[in-house]
LOVO-733032 format. One record per residue: residue in one letter; x, y, z of N, C-alpha, C, O in turn. Coordinates in Angstrom, 3 decimals. Example, Ala and Ser with C-alpha at 12.3 -4.5 7.8 and 13.67 -1.06 7.14 Angstrom:
<nodes>
NODE	A	13.190	-5.690	7.800	12.300	-4.500	7.800	13.200	-3.300	7.800	14.236	-3.319	8.465 .
NODE	S	12.850	-2.250	7.080	13.670	-1.060	7.140	12.900	0.030	7.870	13.409	1.138	8.039 .
</nodes>
This chain:
<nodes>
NODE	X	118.772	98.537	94.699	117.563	97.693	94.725	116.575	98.161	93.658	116.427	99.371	93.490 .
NODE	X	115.912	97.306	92.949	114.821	97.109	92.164	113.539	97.454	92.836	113.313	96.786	93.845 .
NODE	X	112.472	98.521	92.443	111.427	98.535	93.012	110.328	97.766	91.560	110.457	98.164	90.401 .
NODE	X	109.286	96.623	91.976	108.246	96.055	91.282	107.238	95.954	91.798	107.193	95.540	92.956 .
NODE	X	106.207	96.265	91.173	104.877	95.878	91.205	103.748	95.299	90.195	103.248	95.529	89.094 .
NODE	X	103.669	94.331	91.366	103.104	92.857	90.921	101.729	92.480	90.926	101.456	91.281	90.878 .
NODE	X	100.638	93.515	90.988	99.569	93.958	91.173	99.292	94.837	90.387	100.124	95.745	90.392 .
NODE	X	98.035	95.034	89.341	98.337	96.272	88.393	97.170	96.045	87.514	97.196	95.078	86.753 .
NODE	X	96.401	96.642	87.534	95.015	96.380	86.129	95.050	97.366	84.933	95.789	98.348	85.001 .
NODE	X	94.347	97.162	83.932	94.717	98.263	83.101	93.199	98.225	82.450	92.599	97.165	82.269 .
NODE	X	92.562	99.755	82.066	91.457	99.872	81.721	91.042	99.155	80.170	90.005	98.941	79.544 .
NODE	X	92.617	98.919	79.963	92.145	97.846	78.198	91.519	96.452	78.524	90.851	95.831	77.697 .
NODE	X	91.669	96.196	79.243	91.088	94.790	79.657	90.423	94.324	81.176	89.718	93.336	81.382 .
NODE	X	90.819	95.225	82.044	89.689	94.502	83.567	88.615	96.486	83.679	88.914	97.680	83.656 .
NODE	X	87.675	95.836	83.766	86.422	96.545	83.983	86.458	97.430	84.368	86.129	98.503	83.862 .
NODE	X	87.138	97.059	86.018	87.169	98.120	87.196	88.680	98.823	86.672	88.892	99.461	87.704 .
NODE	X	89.446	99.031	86.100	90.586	100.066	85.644	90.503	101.045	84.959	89.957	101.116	83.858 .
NODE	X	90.955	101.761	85.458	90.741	103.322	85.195	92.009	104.291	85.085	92.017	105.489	85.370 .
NODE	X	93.224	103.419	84.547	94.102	103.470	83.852	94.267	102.904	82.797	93.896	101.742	82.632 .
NODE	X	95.133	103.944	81.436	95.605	103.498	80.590	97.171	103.330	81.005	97.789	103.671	82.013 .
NODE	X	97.572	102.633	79.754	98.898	101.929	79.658	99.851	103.279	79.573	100.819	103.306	80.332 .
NODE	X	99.665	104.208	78.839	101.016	105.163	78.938	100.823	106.181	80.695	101.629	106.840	81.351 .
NODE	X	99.589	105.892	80.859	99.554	107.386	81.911	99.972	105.441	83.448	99.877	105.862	84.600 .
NODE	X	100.191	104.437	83.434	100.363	103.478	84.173	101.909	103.790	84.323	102.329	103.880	85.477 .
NODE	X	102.615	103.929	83.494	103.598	103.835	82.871	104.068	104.831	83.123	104.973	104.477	83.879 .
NODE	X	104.136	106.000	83.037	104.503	107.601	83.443	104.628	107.331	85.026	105.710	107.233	85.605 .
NODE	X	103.231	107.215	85.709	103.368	107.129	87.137	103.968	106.310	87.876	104.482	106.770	88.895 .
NODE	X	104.059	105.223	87.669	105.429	104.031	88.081	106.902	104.011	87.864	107.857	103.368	88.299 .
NODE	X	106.618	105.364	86.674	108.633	106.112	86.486	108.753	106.853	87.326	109.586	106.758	88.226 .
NODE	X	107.796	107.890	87.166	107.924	108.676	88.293	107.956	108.337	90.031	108.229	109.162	90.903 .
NODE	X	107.703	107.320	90.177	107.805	106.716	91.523	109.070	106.211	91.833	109.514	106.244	92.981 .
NODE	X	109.657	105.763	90.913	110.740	105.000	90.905	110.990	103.768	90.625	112.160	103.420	90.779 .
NODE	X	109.990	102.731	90.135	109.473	101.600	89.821	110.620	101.452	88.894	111.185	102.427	88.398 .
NODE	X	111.051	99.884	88.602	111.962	99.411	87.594	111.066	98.430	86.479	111.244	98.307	85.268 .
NODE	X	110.263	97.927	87.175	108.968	96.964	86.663	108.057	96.768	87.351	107.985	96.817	88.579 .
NODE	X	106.891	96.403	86.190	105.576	95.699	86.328	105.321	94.372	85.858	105.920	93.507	85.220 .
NODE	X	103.896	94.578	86.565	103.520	93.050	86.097	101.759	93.006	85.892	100.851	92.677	86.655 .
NODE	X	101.781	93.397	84.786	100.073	93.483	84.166	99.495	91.849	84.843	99.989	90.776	84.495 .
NODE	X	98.379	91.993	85.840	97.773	91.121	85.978	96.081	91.432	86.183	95.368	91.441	87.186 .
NODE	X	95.813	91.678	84.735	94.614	92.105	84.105	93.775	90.724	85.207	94.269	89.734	85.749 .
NODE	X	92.316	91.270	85.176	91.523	90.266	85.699	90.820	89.567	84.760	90.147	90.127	83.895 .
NODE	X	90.986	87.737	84.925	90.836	86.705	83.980	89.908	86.316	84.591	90.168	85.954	85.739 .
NODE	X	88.532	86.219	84.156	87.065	86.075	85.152	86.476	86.169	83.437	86.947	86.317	82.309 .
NODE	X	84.745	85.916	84.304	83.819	85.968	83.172	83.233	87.399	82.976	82.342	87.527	82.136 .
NODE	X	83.602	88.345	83.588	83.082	89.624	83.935	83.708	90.492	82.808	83.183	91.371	82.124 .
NODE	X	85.270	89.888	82.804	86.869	90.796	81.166	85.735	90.112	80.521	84.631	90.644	80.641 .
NODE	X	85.805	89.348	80.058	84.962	89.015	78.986	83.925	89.386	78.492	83.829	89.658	77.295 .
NODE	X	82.950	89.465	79.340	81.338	90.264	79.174	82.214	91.818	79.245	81.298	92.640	79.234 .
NODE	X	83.251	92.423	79.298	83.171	93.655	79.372	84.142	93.927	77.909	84.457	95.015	77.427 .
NODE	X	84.455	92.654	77.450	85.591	92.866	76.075	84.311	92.243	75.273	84.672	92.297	74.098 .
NODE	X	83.561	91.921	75.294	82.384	91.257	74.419	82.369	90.512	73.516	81.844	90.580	72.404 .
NODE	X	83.548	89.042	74.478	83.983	87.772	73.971	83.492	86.842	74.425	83.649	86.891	75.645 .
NODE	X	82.927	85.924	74.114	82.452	84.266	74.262	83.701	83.463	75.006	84.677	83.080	74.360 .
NODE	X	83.599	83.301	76.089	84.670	82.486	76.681	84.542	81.622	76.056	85.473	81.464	75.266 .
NODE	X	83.608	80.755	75.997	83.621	79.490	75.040	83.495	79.428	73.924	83.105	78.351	73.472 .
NODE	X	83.725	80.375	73.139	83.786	80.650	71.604	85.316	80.418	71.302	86.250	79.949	71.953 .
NODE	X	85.141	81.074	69.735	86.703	80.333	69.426	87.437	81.417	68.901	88.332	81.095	68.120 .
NODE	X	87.295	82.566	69.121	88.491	83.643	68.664	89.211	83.585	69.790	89.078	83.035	70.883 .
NODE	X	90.289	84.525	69.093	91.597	84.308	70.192	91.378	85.318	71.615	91.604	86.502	71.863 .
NODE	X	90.842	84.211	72.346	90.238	84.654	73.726	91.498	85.348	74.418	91.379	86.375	75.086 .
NODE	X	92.724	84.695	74.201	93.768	84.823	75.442	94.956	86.033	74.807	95.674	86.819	75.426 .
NODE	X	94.816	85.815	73.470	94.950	87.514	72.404	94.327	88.582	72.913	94.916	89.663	72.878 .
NODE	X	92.845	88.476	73.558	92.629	89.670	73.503	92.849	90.069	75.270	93.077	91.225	75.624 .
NODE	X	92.770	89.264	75.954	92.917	89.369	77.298	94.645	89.861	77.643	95.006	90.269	78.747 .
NODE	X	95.613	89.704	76.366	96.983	89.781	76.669	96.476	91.380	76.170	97.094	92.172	76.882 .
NODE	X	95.990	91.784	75.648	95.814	93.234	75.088	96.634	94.905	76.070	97.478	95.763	75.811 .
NODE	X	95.672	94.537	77.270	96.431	95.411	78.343	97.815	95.222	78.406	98.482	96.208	78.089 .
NODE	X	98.587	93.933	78.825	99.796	93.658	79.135	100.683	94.389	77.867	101.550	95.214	78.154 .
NODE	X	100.355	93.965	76.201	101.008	94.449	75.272	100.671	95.853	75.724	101.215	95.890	76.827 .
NODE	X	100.078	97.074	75.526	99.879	98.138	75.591	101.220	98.697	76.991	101.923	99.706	76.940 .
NODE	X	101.199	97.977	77.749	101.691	98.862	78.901	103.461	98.123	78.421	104.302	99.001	78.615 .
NODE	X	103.927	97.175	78.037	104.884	96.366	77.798	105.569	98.074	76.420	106.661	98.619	76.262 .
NODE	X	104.679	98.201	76.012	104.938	98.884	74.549	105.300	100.195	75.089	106.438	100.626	74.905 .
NODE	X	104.636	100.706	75.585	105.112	101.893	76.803	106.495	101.841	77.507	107.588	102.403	77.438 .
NODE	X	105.874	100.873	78.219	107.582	100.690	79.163	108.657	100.430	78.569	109.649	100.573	79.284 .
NODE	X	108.984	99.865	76.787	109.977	100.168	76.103	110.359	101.192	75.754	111.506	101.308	75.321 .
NODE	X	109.452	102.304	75.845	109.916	103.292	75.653	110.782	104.362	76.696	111.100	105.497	76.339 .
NODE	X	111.006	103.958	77.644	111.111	104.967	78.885	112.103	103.507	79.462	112.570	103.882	80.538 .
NODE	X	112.392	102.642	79.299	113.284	101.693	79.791	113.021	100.964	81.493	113.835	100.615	82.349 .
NODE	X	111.478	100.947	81.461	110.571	100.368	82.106	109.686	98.468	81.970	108.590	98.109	81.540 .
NODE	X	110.582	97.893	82.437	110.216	96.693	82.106	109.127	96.104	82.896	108.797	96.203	84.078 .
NODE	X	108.554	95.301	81.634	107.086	94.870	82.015	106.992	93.225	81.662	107.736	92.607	80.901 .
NODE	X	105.854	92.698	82.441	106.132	91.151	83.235	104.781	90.737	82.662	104.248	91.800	82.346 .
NODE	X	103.755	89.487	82.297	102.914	89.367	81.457	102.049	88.513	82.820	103.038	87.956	83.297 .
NODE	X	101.104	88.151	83.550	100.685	88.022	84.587	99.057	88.006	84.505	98.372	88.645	83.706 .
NODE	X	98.521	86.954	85.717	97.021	87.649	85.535	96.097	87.462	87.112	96.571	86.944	88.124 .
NODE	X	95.034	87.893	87.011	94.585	87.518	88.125	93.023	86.799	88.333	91.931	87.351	88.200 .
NODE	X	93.260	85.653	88.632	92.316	84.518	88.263	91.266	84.530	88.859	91.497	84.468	90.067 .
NODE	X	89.737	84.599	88.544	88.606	83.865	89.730	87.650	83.006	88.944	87.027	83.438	87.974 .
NODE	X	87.567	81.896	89.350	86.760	80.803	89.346	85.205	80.858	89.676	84.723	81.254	90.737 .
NODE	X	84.564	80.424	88.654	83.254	80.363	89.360	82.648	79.826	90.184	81.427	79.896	90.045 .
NODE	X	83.212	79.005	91.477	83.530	78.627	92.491	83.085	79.593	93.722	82.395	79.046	94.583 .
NODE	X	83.339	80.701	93.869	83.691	81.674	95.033	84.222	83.063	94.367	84.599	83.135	93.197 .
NODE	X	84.199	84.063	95.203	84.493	85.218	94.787	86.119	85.569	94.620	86.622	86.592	94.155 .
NODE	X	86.854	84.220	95.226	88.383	84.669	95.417	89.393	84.848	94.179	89.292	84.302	93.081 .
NODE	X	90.015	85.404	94.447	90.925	85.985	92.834	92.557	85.117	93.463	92.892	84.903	94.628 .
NODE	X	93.169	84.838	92.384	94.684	84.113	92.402	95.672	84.918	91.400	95.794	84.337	90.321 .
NODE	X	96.209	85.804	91.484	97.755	86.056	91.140	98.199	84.746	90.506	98.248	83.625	91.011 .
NODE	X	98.583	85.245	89.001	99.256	83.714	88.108	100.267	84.413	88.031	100.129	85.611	88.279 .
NODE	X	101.499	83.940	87.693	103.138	84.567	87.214	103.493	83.054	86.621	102.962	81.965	86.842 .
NODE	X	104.661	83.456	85.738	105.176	82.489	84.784	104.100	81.438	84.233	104.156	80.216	84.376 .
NODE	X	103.350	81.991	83.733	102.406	81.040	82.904	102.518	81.018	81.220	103.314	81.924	80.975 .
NODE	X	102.218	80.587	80.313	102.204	79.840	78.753	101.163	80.194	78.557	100.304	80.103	79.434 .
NODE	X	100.889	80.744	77.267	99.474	81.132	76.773	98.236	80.106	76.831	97.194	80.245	77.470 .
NODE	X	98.543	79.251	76.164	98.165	77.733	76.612	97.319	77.306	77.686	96.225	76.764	77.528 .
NODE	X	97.998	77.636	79.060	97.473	77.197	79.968	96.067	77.917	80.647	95.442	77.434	81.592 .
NODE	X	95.711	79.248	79.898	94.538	80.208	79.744	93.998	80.350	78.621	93.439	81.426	78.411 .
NODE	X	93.997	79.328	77.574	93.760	79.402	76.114	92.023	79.026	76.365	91.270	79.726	75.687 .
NODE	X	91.583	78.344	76.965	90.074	77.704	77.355	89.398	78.605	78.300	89.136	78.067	79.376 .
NODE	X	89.035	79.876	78.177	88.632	80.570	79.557	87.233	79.331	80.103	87.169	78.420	80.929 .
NODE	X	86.683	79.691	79.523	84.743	78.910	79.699	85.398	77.869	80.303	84.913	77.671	81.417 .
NODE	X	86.466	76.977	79.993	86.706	75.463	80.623	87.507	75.674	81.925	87.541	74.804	82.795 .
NODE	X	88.075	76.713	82.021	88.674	76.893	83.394	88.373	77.489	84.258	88.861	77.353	85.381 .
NODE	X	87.352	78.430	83.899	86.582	79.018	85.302	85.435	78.048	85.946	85.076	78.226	87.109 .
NODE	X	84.879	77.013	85.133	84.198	75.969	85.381	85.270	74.981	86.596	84.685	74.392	87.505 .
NODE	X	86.430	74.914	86.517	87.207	74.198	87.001	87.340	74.095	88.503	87.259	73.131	89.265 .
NODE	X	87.603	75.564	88.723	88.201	75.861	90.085	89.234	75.640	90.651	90.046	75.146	89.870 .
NODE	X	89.749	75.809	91.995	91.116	75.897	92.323	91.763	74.725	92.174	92.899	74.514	91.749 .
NODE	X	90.477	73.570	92.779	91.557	72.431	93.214	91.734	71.472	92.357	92.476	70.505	92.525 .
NODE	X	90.954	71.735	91.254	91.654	71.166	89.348	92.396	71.957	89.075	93.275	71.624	88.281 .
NODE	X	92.388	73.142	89.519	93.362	73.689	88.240	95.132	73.823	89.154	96.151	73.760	88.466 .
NODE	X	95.220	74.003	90.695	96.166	74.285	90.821	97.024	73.061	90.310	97.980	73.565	89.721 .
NODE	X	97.087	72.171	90.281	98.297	70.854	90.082	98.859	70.895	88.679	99.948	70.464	88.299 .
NODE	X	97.457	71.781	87.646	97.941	71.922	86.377	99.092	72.982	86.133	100.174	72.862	85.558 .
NODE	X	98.519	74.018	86.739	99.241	74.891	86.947	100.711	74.950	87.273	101.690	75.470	86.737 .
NODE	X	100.403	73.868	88.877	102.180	73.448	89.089	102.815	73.160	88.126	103.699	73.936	87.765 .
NODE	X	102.630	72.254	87.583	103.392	70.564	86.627	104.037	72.037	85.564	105.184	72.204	85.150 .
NODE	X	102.820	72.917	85.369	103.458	73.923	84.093	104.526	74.905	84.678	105.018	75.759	83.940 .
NODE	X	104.965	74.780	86.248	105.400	75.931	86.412	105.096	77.215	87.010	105.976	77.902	87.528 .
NODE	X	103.923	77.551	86.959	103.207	78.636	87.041	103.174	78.621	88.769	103.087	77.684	89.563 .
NODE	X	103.267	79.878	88.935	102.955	79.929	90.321	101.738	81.002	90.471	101.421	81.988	89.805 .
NODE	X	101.135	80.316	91.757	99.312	80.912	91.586	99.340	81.079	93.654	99.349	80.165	94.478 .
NODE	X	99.346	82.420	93.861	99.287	83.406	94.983	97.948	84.115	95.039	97.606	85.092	94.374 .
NODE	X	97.219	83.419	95.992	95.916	84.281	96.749	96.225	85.266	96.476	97.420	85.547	96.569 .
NODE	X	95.199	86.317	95.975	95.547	87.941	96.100	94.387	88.240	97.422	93.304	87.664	97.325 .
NODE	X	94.629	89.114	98.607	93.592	89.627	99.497	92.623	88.534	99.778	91.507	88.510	99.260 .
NODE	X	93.170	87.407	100.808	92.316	86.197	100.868	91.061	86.905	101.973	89.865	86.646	102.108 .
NODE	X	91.703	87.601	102.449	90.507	87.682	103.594	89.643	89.084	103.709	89.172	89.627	104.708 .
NODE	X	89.612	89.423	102.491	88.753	90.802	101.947	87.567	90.336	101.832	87.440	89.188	101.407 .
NODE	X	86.399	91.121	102.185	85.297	90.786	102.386	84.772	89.986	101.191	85.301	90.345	100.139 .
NODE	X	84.006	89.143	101.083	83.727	87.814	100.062	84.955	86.818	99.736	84.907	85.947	98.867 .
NODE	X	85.692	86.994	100.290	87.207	86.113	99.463	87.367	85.151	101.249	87.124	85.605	102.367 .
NODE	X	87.803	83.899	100.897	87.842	83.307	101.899	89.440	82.144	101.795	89.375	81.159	101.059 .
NODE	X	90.740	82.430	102.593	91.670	81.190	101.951	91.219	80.079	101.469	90.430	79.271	101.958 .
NODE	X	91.854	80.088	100.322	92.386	78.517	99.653	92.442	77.742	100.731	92.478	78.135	101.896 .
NODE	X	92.452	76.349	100.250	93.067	75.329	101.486	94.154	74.988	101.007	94.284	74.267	100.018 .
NODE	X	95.608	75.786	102.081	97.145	75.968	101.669	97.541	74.996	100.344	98.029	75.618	99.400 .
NODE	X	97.424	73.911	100.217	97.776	72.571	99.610	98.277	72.943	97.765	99.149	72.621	96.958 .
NODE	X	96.537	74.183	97.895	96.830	74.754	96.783	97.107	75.966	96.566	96.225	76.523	95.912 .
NODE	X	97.979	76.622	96.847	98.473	78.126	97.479	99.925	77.909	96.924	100.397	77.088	97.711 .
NODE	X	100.933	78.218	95.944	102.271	78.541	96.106	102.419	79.886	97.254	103.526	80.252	97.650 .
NODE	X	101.349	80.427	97.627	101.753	81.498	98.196	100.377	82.850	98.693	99.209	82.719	98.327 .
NODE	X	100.758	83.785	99.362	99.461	84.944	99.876	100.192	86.077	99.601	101.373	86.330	99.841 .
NODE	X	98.776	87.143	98.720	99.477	88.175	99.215	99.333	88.741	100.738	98.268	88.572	101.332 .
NODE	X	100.284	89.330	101.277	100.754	89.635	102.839	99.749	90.709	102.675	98.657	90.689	103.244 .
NODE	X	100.194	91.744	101.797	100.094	93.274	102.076	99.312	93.617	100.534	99.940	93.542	99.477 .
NODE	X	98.306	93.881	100.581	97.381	94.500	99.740	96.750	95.682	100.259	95.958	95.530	101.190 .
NODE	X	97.001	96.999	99.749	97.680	98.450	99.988	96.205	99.467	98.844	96.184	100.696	98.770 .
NODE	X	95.266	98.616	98.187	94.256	99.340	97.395	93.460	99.922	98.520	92.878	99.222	99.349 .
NODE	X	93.457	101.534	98.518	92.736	102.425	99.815	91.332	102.152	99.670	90.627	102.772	100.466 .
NODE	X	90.475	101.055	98.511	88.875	101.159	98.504	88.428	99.833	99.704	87.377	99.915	100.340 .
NODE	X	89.104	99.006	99.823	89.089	97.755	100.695	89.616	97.884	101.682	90.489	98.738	101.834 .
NODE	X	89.161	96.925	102.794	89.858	96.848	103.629	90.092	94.690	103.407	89.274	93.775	103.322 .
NODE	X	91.551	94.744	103.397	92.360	93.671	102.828	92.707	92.553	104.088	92.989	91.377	103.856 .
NODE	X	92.632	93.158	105.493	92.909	92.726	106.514	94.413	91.649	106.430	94.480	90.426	106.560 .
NODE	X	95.389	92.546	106.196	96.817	92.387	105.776	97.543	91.093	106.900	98.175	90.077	106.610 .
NODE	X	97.154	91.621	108.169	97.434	91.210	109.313	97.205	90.090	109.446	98.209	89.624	109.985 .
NODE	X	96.206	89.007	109.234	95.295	87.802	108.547	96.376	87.244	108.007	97.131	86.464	108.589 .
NODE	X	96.525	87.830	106.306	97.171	87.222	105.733	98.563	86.842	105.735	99.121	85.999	105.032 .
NODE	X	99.179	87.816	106.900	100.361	87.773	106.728	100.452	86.107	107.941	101.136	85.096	107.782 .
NODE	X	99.451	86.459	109.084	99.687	84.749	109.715	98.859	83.367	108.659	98.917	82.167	108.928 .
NODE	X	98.419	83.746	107.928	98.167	82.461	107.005	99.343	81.820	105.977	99.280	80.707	105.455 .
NODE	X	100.315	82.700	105.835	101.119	82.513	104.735	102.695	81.888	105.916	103.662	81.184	105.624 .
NODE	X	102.320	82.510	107.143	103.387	82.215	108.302	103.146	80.809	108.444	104.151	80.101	108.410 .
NODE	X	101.799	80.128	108.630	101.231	79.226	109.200	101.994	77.963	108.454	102.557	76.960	108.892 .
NODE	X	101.709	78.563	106.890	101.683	77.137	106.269	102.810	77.104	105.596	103.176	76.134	104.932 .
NODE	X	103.546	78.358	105.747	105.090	78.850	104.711	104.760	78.905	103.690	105.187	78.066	102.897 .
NODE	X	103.925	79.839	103.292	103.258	79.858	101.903	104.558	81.570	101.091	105.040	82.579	101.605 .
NODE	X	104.575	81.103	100.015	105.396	82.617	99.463	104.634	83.696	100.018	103.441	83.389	100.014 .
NODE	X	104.866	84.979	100.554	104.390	86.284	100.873	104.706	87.217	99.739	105.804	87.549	99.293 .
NODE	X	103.399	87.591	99.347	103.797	89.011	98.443	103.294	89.932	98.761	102.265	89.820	99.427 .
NODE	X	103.958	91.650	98.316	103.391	92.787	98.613	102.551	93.474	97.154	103.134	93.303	96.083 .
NODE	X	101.604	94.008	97.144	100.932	94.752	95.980	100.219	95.616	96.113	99.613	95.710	97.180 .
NODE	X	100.011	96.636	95.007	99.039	98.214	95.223	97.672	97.549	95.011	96.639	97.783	95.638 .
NODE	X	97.834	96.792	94.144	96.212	96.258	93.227	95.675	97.432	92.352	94.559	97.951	92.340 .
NODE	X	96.737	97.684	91.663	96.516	99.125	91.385	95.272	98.912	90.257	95.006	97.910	89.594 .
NODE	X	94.717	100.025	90.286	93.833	100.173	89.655	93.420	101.782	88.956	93.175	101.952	87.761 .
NODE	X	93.414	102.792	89.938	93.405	104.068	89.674	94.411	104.706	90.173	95.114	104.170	91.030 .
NODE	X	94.722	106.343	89.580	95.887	107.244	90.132	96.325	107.085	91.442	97.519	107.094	91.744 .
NODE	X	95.377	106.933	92.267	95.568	107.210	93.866	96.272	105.753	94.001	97.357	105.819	94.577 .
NODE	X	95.965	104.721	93.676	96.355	103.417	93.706	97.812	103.036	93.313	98.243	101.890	93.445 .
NODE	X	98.729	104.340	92.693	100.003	103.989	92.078	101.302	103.932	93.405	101.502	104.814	94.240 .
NODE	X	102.106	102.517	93.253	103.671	102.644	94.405	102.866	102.540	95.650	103.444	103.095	96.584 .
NODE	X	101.810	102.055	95.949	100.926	101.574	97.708	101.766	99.933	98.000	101.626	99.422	99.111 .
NODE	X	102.538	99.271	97.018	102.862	98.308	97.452	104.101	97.488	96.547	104.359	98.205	95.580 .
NODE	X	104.767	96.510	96.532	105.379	95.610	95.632	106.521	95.268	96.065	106.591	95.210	97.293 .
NODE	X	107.536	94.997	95.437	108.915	94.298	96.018	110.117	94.866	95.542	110.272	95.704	94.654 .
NODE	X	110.856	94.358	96.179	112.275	94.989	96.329	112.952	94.247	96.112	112.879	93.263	96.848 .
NODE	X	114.108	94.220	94.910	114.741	92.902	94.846	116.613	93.487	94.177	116.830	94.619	93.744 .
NODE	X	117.582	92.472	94.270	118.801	92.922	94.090	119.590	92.697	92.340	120.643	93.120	91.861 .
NODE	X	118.697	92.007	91.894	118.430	92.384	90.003	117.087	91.473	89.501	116.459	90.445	89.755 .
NODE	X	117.121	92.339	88.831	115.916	92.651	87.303	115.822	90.978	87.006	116.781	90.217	87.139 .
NODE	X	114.683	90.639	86.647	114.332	89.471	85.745	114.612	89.565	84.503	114.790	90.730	84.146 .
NODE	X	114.772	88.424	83.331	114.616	88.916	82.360	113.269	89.137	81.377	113.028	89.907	80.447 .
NODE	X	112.542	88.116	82.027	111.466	87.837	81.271	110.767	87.355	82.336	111.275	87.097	83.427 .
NODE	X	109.408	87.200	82.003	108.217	86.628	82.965	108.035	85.424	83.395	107.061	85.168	84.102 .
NODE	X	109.060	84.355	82.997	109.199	83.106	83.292	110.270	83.161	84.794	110.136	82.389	85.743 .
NODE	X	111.184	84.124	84.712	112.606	84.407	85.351	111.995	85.006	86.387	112.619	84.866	87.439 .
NODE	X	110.940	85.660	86.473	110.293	86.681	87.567	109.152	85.542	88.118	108.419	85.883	89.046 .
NODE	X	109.064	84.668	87.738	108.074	83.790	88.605	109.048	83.169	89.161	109.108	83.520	90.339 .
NODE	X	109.956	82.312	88.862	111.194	81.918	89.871	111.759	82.788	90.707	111.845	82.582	91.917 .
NODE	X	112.099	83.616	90.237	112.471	85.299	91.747	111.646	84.903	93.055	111.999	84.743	94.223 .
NODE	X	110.179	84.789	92.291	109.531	84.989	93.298	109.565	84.059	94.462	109.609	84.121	95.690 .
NODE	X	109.513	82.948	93.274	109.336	81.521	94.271	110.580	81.372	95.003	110.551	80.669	96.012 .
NODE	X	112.132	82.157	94.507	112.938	81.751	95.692	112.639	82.730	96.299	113.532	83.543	96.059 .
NODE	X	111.844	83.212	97.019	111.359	84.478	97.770	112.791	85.345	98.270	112.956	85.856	99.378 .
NODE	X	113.440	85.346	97.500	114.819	86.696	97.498	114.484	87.615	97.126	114.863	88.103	96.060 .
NODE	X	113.388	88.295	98.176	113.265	90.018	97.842	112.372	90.487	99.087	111.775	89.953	100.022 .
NODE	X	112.581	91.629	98.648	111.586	92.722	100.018	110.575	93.198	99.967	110.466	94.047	99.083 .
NODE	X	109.541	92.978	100.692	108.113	93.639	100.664	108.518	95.355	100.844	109.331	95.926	101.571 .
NODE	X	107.426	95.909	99.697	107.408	97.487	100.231	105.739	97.566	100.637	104.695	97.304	100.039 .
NODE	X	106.133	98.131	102.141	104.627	98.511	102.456	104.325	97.497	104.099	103.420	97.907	104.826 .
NODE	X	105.017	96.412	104.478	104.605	95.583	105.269	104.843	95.980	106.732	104.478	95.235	107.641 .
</nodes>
């Protein structure tokens, strides 16, 4: 079995990370990890903290891929494969969404899509493919989606600074048969292997690992 984790920030690009890409990368070998999945936080906050104009016109979604390349570049080295991912909040509400198999494209407009919110953006999202999973719906300020637009919840969110109320999520995702995922939300040292999945082979690429997911053929670690 494959151990992954699908939860993961990196201090090149979300605020609150307090990891770099090689010392991310060391500690997820050493755990036993086969892959990741950089899902830097895509908000207006990366931005004010990368000191980019969402609505400006340099390459917004270049620099937000920044973390993912860094830790991707690492994990070639040590034969650690890495998954390109993000984690979404809308200016809507405080709630964050897990993206997998997404096109540069479809995050190329930050300023126009955090304006959007869930229930414009999930259908776009579908039609492209992309699958978009509540991360910690019921952590203090975060409140569920209404299922319709949910491919899925995470079950088990395992970051020791929150309390994620796992138990919640795991009957919201029962309720409506929404995909269940497990994740560290890693963020710092203490935060490394608290969560992710178990599966019986490797993706090849980040398009192949959003379908994994969606045929939900794999094992929560941590639940």
């Amino acid at each position: 079995m494959y151990k992954i984790e699908p939860h993961l920030h990196t201090t090149h690009v979300s605020q609150c990370g307090r990891m770099e890409a090689a010392d991310i990368v060391a500690a997820y070998k050493a755990a036993g990890y086969s892959a990741l999945i950089v899902t830097d936080h895509y908000n207006r906050t990366t931005f004010d903290y990368l000191d980019i104009d969402p609505a400006g016109n340099s390459d917004r979604i270049g620099a937000f891929l920044e973390g993912y390349r860094r830790v991707k570049a690492e994990g070639e080295k040590c034969g650690l494969r890495v998954f390109k991912g993000a984690e979404l909040r809308f200016d809507e509400s405080e709630n964050d969404y897990l993206l997998y198999g997404w096109r540069n494209d479809l995050l190329a407009e930050p300023d126009k899509l955090f304006r959007m919110g869930i229930a414009a953006f999930a259908p776009i999202a579908r039609a492209e493919g992309a699958l978009l999973i509540q991360a910690h719906p019921y952590r203090r300020g975060c409140t569920p989606a209404i299922a319709c637009y949910l491919d899925g919840v995470e079950v088990v969110n395992n970051n020791p600074r929150h309390e994620s109320y796992n138990a919640r999520a795991r009957e919201y995702a029962d309720e409506f048969g929404l995909i269940a995922l497990s994740g560290s939300d890693c963020h710092r040292p203490e935060d490394v292997a608290r969560g992710g999945i178990l599966i019986d082979k490797l993706p090849s690429d980040s398009m192949q690992m959003a379908r994994m997911l969606r045929s939900r053929n794999y094992q929560l670690i941590g639940e």
